[in-house]
C-alpha positions as a Markdown table, in Angstrom:
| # | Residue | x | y | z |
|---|---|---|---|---|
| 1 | Unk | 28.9 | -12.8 | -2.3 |
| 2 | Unk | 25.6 | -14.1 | -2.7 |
| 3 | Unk | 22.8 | -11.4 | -2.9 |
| 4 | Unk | 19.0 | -11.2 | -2.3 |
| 5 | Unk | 16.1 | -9.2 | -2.2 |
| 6 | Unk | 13.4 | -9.2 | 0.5 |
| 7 | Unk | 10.0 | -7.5 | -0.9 |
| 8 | Unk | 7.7 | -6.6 | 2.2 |
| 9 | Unk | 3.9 | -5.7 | 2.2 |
| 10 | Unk | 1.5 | -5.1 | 4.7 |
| 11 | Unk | 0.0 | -8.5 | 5.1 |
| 12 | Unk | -3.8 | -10.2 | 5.0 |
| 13 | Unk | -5.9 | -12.5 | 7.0 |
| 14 | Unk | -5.5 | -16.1 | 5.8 |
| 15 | Unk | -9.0 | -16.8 | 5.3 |
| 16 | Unk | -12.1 | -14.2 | 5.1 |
| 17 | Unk | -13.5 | -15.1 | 7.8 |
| 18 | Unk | -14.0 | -13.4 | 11.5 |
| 19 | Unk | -11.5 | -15.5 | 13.6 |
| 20 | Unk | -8.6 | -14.7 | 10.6 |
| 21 | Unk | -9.2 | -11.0 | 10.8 |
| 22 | Unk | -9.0 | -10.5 | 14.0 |
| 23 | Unk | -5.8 | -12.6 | 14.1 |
| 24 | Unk | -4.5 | -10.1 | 11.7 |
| 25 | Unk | -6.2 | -6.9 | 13.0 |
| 26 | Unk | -4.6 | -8.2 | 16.7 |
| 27 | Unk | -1.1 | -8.4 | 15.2 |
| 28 | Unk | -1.3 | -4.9 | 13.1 |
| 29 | Unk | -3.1 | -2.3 | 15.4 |
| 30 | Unk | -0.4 | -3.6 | 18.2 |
| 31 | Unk | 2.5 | -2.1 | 16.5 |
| 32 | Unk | 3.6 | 1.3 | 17.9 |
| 33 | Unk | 4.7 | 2.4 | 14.8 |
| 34 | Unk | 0.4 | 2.5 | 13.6 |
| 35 | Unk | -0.9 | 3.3 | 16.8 |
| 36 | Unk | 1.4 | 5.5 | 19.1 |
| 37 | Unk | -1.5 | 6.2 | 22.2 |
| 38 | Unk | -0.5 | 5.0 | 25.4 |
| 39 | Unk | -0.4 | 1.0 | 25.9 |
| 40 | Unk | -2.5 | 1.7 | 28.6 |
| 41 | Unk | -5.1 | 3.6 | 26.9 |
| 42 | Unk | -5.0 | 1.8 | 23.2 |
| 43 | Unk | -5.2 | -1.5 | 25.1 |
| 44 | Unk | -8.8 | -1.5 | 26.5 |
| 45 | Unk | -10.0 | 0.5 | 22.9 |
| 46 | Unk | -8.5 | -2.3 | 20.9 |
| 47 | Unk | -9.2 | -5.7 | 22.9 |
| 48 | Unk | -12.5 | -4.7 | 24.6 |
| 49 | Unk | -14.4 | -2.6 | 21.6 |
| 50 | Unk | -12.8 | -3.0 | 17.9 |
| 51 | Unk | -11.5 | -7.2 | 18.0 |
| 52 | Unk | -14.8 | -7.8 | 19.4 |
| 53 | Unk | -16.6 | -6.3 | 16.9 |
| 54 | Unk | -14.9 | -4.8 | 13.8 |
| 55 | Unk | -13.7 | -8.6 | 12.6 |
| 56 | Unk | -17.0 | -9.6 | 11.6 |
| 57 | Unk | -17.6 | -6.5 | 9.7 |
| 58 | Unk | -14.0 | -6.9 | 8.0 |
| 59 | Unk | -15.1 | -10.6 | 7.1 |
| 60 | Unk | -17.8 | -9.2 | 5.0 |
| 61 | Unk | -16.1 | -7.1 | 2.9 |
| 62 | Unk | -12.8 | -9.2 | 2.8 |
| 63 | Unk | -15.2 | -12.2 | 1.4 |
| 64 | Unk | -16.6 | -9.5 | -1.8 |
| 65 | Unk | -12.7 | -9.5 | -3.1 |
| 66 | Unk | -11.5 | -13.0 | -2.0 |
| 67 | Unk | -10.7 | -15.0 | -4.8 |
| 68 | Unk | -10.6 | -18.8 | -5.6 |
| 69 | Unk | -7.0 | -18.8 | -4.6 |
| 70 | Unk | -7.1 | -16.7 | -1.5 |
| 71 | Unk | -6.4 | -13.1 | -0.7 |
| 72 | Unk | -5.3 | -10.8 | -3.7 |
| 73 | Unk | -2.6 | -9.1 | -1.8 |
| 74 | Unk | -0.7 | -12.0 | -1.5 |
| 75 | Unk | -1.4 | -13.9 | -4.9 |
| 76 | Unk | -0.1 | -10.2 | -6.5 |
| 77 | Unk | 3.4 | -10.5 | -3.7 |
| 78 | Unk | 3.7 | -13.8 | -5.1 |
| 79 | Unk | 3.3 | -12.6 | -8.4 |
| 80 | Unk | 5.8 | -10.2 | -8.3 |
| 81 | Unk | 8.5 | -12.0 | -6.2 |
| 82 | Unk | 8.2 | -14.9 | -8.6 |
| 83 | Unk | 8.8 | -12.3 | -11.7 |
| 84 | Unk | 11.7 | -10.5 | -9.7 |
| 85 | Unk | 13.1 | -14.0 | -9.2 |
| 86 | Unk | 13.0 | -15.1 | -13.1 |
| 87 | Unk | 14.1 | -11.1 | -14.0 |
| 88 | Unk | 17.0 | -11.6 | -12.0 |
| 89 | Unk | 17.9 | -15.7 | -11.5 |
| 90 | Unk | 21.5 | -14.9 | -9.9 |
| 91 | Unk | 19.8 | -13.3 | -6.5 |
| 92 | Unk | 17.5 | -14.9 | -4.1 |
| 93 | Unk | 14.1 | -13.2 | -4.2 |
| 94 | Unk | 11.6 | -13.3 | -1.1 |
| 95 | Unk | 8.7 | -12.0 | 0.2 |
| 96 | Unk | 7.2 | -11.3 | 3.3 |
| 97 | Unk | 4.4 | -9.7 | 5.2 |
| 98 | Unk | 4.7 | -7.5 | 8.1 |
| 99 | Unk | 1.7 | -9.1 | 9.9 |
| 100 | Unk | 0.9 | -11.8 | 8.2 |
| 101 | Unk | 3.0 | -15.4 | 6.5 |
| 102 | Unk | 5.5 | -15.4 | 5.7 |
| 103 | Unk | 6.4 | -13.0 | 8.8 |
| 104 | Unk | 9.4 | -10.6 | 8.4 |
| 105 | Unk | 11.7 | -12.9 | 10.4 |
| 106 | Unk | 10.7 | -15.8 | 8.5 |
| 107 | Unk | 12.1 | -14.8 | 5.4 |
| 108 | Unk | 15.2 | -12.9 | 6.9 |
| 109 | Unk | 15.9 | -16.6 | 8.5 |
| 110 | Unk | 15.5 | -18.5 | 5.2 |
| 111 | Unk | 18.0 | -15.9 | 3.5 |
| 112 | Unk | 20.5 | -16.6 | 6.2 |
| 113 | Unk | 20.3 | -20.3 | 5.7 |
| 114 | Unk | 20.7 | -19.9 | 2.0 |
| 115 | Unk | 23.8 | -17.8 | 2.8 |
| 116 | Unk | 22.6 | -14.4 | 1.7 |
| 117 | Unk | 25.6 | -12.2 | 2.3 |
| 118 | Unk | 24.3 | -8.8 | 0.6 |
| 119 | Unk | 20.3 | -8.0 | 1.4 |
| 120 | Unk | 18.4 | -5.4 | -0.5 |
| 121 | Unk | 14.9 | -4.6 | 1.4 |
| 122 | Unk | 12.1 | -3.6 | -0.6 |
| 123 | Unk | 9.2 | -2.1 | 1.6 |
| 124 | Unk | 6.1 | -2.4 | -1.1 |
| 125 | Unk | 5.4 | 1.5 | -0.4 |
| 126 | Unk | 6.8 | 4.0 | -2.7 |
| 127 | Unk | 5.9 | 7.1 | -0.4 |
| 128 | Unk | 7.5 | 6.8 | 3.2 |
| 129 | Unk | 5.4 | 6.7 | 6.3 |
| 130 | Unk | 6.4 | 5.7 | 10.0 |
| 131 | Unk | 3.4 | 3.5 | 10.2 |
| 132 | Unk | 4.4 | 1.6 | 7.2 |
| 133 | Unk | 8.0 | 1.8 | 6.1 |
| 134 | Unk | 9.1 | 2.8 | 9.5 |
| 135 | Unk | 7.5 | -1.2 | 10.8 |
| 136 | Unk | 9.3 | -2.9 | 8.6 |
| 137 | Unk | 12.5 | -1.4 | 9.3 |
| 138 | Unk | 11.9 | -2.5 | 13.0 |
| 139 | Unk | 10.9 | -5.9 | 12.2 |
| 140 | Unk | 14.6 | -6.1 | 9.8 |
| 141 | Unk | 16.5 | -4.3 | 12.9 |
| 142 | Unk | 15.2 | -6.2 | 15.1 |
| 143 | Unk | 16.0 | -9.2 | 13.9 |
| 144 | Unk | 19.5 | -8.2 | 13.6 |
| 145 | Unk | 20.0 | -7.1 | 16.8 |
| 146 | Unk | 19.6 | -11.0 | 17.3 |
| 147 | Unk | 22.0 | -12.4 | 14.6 |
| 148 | Unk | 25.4 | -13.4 | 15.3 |
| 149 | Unk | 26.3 | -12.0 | 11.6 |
| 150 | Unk | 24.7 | -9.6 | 9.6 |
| 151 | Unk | 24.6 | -9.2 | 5.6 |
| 152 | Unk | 25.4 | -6.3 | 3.8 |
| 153 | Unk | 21.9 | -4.0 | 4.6 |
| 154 | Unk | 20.5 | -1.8 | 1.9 |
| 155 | Unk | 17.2 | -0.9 | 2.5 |
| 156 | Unk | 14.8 | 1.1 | 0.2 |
| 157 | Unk | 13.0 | 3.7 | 2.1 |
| 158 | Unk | 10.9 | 5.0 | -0.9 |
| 159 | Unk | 10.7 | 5.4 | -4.7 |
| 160 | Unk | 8.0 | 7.8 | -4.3 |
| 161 | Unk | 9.8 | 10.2 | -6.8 |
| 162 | Unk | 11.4 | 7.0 | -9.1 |
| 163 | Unk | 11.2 | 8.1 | -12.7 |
| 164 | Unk | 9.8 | 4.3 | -14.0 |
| 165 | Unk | 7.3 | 4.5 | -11.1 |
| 166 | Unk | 6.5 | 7.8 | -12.8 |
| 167 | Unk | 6.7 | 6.7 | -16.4 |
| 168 | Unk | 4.2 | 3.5 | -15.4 |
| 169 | Unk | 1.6 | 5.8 | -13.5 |
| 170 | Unk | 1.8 | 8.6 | -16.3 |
| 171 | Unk | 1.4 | 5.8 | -18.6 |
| 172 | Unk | -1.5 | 4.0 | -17.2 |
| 173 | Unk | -3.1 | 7.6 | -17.0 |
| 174 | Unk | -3.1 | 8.5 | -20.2 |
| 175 | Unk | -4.3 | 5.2 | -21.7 |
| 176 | Unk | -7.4 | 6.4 | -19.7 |
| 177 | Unk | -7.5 | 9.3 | -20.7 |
| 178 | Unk | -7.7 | 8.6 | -24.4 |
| 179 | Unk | -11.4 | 6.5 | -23.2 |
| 180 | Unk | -12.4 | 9.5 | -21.0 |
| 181 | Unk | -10.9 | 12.6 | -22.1 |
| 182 | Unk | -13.2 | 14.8 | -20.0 |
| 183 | Unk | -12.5 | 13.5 | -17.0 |
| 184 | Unk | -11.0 | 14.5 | -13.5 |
| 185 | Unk | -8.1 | 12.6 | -12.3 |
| 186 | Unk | -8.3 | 11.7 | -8.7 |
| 187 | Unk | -5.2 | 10.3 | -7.1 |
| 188 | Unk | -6.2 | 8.4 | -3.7 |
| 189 | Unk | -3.6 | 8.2 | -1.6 |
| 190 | Unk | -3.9 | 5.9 | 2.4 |
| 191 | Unk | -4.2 | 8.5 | 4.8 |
| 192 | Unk | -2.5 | 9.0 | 8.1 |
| 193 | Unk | -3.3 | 10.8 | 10.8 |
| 194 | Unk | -2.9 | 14.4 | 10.8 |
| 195 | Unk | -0.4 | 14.2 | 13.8 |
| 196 | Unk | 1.8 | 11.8 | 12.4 |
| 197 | Unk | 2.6 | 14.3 | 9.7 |
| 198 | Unk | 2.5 | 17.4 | 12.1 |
| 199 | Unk | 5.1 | 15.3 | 14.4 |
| 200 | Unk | 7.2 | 15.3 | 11.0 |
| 201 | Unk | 6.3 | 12.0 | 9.1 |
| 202 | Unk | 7.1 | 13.3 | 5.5 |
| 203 | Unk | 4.0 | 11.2 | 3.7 |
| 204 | Unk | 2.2 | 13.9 | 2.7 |
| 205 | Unk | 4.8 | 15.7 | 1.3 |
| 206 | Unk | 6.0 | 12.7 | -0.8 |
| 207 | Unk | 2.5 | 12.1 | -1.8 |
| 208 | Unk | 2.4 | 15.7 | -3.2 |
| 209 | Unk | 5.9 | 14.9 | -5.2 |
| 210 | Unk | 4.5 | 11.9 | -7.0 |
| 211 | Unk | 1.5 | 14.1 | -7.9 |
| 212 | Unk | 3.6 | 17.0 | -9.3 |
| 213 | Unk | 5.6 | 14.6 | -11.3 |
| 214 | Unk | 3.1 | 12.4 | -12.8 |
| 215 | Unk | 0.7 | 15.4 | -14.0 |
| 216 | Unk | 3.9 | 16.9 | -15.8 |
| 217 | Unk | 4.1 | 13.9 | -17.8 |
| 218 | Unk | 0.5 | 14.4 | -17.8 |
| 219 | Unk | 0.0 | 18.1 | -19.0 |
| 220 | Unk | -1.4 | 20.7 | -17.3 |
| 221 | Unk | -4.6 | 20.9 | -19.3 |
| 222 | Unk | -6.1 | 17.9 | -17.3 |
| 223 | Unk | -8.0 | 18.7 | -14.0 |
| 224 | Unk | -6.7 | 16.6 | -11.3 |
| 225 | Unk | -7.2 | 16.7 | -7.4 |
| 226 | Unk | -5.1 | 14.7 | -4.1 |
| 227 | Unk | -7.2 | 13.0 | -1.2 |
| 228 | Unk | -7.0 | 10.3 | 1.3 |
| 229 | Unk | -8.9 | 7.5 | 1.9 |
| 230 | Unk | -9.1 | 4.9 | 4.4 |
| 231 | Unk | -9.6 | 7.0 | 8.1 |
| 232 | Unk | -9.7 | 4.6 | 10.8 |
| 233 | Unk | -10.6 | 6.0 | 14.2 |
| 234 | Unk | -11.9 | 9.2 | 15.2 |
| 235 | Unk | -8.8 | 11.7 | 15.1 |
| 236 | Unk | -8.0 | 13.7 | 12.4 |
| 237 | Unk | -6.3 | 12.3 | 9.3 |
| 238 | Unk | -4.7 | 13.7 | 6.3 |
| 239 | Unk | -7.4 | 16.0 | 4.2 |
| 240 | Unk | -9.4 | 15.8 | 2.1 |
| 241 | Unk | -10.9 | 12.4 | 2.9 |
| 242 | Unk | -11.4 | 10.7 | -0.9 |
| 243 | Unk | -15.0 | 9.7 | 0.3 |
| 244 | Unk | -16.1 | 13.1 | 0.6 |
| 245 | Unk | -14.5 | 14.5 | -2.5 |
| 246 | Unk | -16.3 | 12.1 | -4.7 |
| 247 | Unk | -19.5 | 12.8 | -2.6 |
| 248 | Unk | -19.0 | 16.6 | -3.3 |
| 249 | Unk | -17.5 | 16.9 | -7.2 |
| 250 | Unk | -20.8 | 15.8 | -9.1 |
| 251 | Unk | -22.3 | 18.7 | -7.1 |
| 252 | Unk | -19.7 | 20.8 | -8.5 |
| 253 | Unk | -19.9 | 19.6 | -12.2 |
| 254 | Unk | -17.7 | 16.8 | -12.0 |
| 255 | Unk | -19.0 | 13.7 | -13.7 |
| 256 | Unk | -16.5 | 12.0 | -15.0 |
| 257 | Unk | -14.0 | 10.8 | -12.6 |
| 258 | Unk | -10.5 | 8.2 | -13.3 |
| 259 | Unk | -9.1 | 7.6 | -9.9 |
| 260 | Unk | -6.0 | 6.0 | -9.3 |
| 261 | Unk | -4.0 | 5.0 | -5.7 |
| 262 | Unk | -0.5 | 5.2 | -6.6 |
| 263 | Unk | 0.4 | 4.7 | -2.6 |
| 264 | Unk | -0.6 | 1.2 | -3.2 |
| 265 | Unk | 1.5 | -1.8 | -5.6 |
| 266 | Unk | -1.4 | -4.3 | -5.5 |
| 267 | Unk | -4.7 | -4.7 | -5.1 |
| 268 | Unk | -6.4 | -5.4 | -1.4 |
| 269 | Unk | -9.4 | -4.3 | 0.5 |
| 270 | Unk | -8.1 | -0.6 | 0.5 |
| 271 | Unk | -8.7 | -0.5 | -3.2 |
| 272 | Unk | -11.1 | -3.0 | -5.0 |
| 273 | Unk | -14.0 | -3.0 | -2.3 |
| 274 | Unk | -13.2 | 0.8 | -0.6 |
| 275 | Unk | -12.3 | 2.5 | -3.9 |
| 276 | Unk | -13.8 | 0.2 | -6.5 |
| 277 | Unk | -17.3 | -0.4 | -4.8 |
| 278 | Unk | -18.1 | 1.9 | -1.9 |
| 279 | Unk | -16.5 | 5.0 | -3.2 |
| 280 | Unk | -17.7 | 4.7 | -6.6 |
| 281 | Unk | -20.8 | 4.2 | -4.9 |
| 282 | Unk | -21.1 | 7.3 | -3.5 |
| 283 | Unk | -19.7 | 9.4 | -6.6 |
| 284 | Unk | -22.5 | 7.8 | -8.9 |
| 285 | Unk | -25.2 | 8.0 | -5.6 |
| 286 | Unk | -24.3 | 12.1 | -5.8 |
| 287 | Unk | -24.9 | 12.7 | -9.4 |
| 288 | Unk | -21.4 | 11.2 | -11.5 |
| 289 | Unk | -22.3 | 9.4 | -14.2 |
| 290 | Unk | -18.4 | 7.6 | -15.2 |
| 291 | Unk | -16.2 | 6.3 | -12.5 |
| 292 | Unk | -12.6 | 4.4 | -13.8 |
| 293 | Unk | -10.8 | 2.8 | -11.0 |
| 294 | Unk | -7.2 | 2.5 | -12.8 |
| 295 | Unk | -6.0 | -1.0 | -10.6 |
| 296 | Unk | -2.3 | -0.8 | -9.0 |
| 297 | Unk | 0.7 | -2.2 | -10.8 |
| 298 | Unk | -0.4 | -5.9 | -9.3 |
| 299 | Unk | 1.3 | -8.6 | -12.0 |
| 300 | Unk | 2.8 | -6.0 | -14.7 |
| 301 | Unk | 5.9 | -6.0 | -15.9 |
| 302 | Unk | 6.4 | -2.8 | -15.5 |
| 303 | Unk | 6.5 | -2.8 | -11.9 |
| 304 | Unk | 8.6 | -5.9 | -11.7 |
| 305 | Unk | 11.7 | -4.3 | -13.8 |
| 306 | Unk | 11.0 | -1.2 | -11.4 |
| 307 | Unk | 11.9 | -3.3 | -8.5 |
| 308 | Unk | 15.0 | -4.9 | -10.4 |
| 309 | Unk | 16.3 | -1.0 | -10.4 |
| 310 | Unk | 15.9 | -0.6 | -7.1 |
| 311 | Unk | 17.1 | -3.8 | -5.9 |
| 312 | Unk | 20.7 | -2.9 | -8.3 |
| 313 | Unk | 20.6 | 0.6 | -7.1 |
């Protein structure tokens, strides 16, 4: 039996530039499982008023975080597939994006011609959503429902409630806390849209568990409060929107904020240009004085013997 582990993320435009982003952008907002309106109606939205438009907007923001050696989602996937790999030598560790390269079938390809026979899939997503969790496991069924043979499947759903992605957060919190001991803790967490969750998509509720179980660790003398960020669109979303939380606390006393996203496993536009620069923006604009952004797991060990637990679970 030879085994292997296929880590999946989101994905990234290959360059920061107008063309690549709306190659990506195409690609993501197609899939049913982010945007379930009506092909007919979501078609004409999405080819004749955001692709047109929205790319060159994305550019600019994708270009602040870019680094010498390209998008930091994908340098930290390569990170962490290179340190699964060396953790465990034995298995055959990928990764893959669901809307990006290396594409989802891709990898599953290269792991059938290096004779994987027992597959663990690791969605980079420790709460489960449809829109995230739920892709990937279509892209894995569906190239399956193609194969001639399939490998033993174990797929990871979520580690939202995993006691070392606990530990790390809890961890990572408290080091914080010992430079800003008066602070508010403010975990950010992607938001969906309302109606995903009242159609019975259990994020939210997982989002609350990992809450509840880091501040135990935590203790319950430290103030601490749950948003969302990221709203796309003009429905409702999960409440209350990050943006205007930070916007409101300094009215409220609050001026010394740590805010961490533990729905995210590495850095990307989500968290070092909306949480790190626009959002700290408008907590200092409104009065804060102390904004710590604590960054995802990215490179650390930590999260790399995490996924070998998951991967041998």
């Amino acid at each position: 039996m030879k085994k292997g582990i296929l880590l999946v993320n989101l994905g990234t435009p290959t360059t920061p530039t107008a063309p690549a982003v709306r190659t990506y952008l195409a690609r993501f907002l197609a899939d049913r499982r982010v945007i379930t309106l009506p092909r007919w109606v979501w078609q004409p939205i999405l080819h004749g008023m955001i692709l047109p438009t929205r790319p060159y907007r994305s550019a600019a923001l994708y270009r602040k975080i870019w680094t010498k050696q390209g998008s930091p989602l994908l340098l930290y996937t390569q990170k962490q597939a290179q340190q699964l790999q060396a953790l465990l030598p034995q298995q055959v560790v990928r990764y893959a994006m669901c809307y990006s390269a290396p594409t989802v079938p891709t990898a599953l390809q290269e792991m059938q011609q290096l004779g994987v026979t027992d597959l663990t899939v690791i969605p980079q997503y420790p709460q489960y959503s449809t829109t995230t969790v739920g892709s990937v496991f279509d892209q894995v069924a569906a190239f399956y429902m193609q194969a001639s043979a399939l490998p033993q499947l174990h797929f990871i759903s979520s580690f939202y409630q995993a006691p070392q992605y606990i530990q790390a957060l809890a961890n990572q919190i408290k080091r914080a806390l010992v430079r800003r001991p008066n602070a508010q803790l403010i975990f950010s967490y992607h938001g969906i849209p309302q109606k995903y969750a009242d159609h019975g998509d259990p994020y939210p509720q997982q989002c609350t568990t990992t809450t509840q179980q880091v501040m135990a660790l935590i203790g319950k003398n430290v103030p601490y409060s749950q948003s969302y960020q990221s709203k796309f669109g003009p429905g409702q979303w999960l409440r209350p929107a990050t943006m205007q939380l930070l916007k409101t606390l300094p009215h409220q006393g609050v001026k010394d904020v740590v805010v961490i996203t533990p729905g995210f496993v590495a850095d990307c536009l989500e968290t070092l240009q909306e949480i790190g620069h626009e959002n700290r923006g408008y907590f200092m604009q409104n009065g804060g004085r102390s904004f710590t952004y604590l960054h995802p797991f990215n490179g650390s060990p930590t999260f790399t013997r995490l996924l070998a637990t998951l991967a041998q679970s």
